[in-house]
N, C-alpha and C positions, 0 to 999 in steps of 0.2 A: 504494500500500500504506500502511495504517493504521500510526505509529511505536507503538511498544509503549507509550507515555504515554498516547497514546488508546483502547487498547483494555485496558488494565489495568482489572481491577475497582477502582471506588478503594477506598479502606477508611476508615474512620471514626474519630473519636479523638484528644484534643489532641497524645497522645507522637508521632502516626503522622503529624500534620500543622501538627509545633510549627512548621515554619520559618516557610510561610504564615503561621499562625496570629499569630506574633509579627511577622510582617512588617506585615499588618492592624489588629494592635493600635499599632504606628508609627502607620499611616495614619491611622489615627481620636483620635489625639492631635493629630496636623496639624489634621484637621475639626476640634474644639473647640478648637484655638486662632486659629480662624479668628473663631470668634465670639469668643471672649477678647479678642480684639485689641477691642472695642467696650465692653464692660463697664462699666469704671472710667472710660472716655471720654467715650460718646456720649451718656448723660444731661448730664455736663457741658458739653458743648458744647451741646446742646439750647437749656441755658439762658443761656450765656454769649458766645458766639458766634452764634447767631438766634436771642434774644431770646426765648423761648417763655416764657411766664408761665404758659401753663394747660400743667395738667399732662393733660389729655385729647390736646392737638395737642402736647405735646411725647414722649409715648407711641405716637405714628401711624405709627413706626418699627419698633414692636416688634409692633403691628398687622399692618402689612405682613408682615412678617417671620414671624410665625406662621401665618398665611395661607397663605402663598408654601409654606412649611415642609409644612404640613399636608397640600394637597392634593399637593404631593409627594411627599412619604410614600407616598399611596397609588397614586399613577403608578411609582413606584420598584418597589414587590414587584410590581406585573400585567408592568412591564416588565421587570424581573426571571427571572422564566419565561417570556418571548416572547422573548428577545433574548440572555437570559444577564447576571451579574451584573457581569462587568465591564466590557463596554460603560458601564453605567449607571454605575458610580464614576468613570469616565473621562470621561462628560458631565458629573459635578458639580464635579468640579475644574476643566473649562473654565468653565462658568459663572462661580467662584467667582477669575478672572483678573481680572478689570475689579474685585470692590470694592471692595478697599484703596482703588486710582487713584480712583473716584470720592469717596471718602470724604476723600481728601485735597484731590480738588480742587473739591467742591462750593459752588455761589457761594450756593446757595438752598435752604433744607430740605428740598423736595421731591426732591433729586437724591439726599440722603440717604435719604428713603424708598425710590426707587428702588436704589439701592444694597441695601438690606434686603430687597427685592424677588430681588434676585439672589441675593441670600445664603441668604433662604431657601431659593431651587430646589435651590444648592448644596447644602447642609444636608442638605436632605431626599433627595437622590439620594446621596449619601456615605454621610450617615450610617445611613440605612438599608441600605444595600446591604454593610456593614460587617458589621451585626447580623446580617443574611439570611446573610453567607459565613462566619461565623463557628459559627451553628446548624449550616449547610452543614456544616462542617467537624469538628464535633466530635460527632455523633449526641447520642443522647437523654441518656446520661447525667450527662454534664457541663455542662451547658445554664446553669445556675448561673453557674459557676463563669465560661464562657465570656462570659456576655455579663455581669460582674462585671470580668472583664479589660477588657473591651469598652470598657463605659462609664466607669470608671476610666480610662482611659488619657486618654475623651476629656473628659471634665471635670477633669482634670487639668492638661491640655495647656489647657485654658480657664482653670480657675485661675492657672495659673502667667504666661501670657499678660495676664488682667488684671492682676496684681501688676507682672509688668514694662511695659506701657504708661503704668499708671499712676507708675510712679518716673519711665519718659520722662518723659510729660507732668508731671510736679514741676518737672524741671529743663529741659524743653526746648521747653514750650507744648503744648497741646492737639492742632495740626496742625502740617506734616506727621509727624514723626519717630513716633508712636505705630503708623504704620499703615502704618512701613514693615516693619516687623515680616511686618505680613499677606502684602507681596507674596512674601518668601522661605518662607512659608509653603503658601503656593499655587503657584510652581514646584517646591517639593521634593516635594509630596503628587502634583500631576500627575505629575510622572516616576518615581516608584514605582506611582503605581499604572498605567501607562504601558507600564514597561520591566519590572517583578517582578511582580506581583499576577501572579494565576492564577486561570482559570476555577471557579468551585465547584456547579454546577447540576449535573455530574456524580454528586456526593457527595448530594445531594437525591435524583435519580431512584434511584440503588442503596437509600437508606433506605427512598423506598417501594415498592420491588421487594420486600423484607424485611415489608410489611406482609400482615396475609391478607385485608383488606379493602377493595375498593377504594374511590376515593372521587374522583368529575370534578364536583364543585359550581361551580358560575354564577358569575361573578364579585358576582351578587347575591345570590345566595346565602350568599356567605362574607360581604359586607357585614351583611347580618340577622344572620349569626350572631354573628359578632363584636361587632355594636356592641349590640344588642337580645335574642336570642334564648336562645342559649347562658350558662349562667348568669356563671361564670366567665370568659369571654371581654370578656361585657358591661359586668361586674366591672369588669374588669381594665380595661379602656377608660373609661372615667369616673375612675375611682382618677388614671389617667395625664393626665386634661384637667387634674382639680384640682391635681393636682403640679405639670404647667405653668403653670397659673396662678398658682404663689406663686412660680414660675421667672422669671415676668412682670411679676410684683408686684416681687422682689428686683432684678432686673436696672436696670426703670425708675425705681425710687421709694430705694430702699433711700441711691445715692450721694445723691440731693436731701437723704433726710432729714438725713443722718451729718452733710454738708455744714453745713446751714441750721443744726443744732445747734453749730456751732464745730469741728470739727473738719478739720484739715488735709489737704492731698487726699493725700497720702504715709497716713496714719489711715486715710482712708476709701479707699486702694487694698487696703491690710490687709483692712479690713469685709469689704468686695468679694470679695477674693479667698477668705476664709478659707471660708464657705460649700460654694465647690464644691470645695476641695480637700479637706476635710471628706469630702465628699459625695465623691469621685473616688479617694480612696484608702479609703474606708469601704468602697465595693462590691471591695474585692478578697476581704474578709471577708465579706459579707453576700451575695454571689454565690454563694458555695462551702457558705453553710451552710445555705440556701436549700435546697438540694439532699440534707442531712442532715435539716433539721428539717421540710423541708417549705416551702410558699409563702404559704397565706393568712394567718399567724399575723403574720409579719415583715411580712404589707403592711399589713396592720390596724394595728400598733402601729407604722410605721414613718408613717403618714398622721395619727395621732393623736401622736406628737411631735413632727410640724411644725406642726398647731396649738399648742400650746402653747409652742413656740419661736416663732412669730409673735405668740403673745398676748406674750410676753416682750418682745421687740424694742418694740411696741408701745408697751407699759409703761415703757420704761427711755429713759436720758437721756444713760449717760455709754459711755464705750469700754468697759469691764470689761464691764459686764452687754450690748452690743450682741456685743462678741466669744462670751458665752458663750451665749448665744441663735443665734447664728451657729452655734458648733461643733452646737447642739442640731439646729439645720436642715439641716444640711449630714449628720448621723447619720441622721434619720429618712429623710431623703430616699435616702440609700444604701441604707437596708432597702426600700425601695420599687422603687427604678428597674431593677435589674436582676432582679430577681424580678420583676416583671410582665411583662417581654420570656421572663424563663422558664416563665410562667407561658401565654403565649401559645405558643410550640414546646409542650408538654407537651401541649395539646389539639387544635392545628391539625393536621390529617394534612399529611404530607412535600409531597403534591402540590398543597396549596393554602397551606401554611403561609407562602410569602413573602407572598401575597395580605392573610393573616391580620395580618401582622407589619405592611402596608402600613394597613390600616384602624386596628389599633391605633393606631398612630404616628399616621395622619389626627388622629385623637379626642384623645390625646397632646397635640399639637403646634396645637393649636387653643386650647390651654390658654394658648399666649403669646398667642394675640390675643382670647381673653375675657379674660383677665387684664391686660392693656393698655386695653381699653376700659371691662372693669369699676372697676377700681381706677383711672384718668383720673376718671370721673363720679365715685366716692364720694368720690375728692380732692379735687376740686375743688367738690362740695359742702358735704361735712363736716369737711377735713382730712386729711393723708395718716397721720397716727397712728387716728382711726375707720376708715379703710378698710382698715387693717391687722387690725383687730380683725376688721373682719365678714367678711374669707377668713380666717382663721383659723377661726373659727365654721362658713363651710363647708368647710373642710379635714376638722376633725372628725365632720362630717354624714358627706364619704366614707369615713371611715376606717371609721367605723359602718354603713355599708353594705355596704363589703367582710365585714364580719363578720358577718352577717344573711343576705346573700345568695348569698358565692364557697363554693364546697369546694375542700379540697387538691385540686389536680391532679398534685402531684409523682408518677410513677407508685410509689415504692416505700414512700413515706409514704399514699396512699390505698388501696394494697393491706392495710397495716399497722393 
């Protein structure tokens, strides 16, 4: 006999599933401080520790890393509906056991890239299956606001993460103490999502029981649509590579430069961190108003004030103007990241929508490893201040697309 848990309708809603909800938003602070543990580090050791002078083979990490990332993403949501969501969080935090350890004890750059290798699968198996139970969880209306909580929490948990490695490594060397951080970070995230998480494909299928339309697309099909087809969708997927690519650009170049300019690495842990936590507690606002004002408005201007907080960055020399170019990147980029994950539920139907959420992310999260290979070659051609300038230049090209080619999706602002 079926226990009354399984055969309950479930119901939709953040008040009706705040426990989970907030339990999820824990776990996805763990995920982003899993990469926070590398931030303010692992460029400097790149160069200080194996010797990497080009800045193309000292970015081959974050190459890896978005790679790994990427086509994860899109294994996460197919796997996601065949298997259920939390199996798949529970393989990402096993993956994500071994790379503290190797990151600590790597004798050879290459064991780092591997390590980024794993992290990536991590990443993209957590982190998306986060976003996917969290839409789960809270139907249509709050889509905003949810994956505002979402991502806030985990770029927070990254922020905060880089700030504290980087005070370690001030006082206690680059390896190991920075990265023990990560292992207790990855037993605590397995055993919650282990021992507490709970199934959410449940809550998916009753949403689209409630549709009148039905809707069984290809898995190639949702690919065409999301990345090329659908106007908005496709939008939203390009919007998401260029953002990652200044995510890739910031991550791997930002400590070299802060550095190379004279400042101290306690300074450029600040630089480092200020960014995402800008950016992490901005989407708690910018999630929720998304949802008021609508989505294409906020992603347009939120893609066009991160170029011009990169042309700034670029421009500038000393900590005052790098801090406030930072706060600017860290704003625009919170207008952007959770409204496009909203922007993606508001279109995808229930029964394809993780599929949806998994190609996004694909497109997304390919953004660190263009943006790692791109900004490597402009660096090390022209300097890392011109290759700052020309993603900038195309950061703005997206933003201006999103406004040319997306329509509001929000359903109650397109009805309006």
């Amino acid at each position: 006999m079926k226990s009354t848990r399984e055969t309950a309708t479930p119901v939709l809603g953040l008040r009706a599933n705040a426990a989970q909800f907030v339990l999820l938003v824990a776990v996805n602070a763990l995920v982003g401080g899993m990469l926070g543990q590398e931030r303010t580090v692992l460029p400097l050791l790149a160069n200080q520790v194996f010797g990497l002078d080009s800045y193309t083979a000292a970015l081959t990490y974050i190459l890896a890393f978005g790679l790994a990332k990427a086509f994860t993403n899109y294994l996460a949501g197919t796997w996601s509906e065949r298997y259920g969501r939390k199996p798949v969080l529970v393989a990402g935090w096993l993956v994500a056991v071994p790379v503290p350890l190797l990151l600590i004890w790597a004798p050879d750059w290459w064991i780092v890239v591997a390590a980024n290798v794993l992290l990536g699968i991590s990443q993209g198996l957590t982190w998306s299956t986060t976003v996917i139970m969290k839409i789960d969880l809270v139907g249509p209306q709050r889509r905003g606001l949810a994956m505002g909580l979402n991502e806030s929490a985990g770029y927070l948990g990254l922020a905060l993460t880089g700030l504290l490695t980087g005070n370690i490594a001030a006082h206690a060397g680059l390896r190991p103490e920075p990265f023990l951080v990560g292992i207790a970070y990855a037993a605590l995230g397995l055993g919650l999502s282990t021992l507490a998480v709970r199934e959410t494909r449940g809550h998916a299928d009753h949403e689209a029981s409630t549709h009148a339309e039905p809707s069984n697309l290809t898995d190639r099909h949702v690919f065409t649509q999301t990345s090329f087809r659908e106007p908005a969708l496709s939008s939203a997927s390009q919007a998401g590579l260029v953002n990652n690519l200044n995510d890739g650009l910031a991550w791997g170049i930002f400590p070299v430069l802060f550095t190379s300019a004279g400042l101290t690495l306690g300074k450029t842990g600040i630089l480092v961190a200020l960014y995402p936590a800008v950016w992490g507690l901005g989407q708690l606002a910018t999630g929720a108003l998304s949802d008021r004002w609508g989505r294409k408005h906020f992603i347009t201007a939120g893609m066009l004030l991160q170029a011009a907080a990169l042309a700034l960055i670029a421009a500038s020399d000393t900590f005052a103007s790098w801090a406030i170019a930072s706060v600017a990147l860290g704003a625009g980029t919170a207008m952007v990241y959770p409204t496009l994950l909203a922007a993606i539920g508001d279109v995808a139907h229930p029964s394809w929508r993780a599929r949806a959420v998994g190609v996004y992310r694909l497109w997304r999260d390919l953004g660190f490893a263009v943006g790692a290979l791109l900004t490597g070659i402009l660096a090390d051609a022209f300097g890392i201040r011109d290759a700052i300038w020309a993603i900038a230049g195309l950061t703005a090209a997206s933003g201006i697309l999103v406004a040319v080619r997306m329509y509001e999706t929000h359903p109650r602002q397109s009805r309006s």
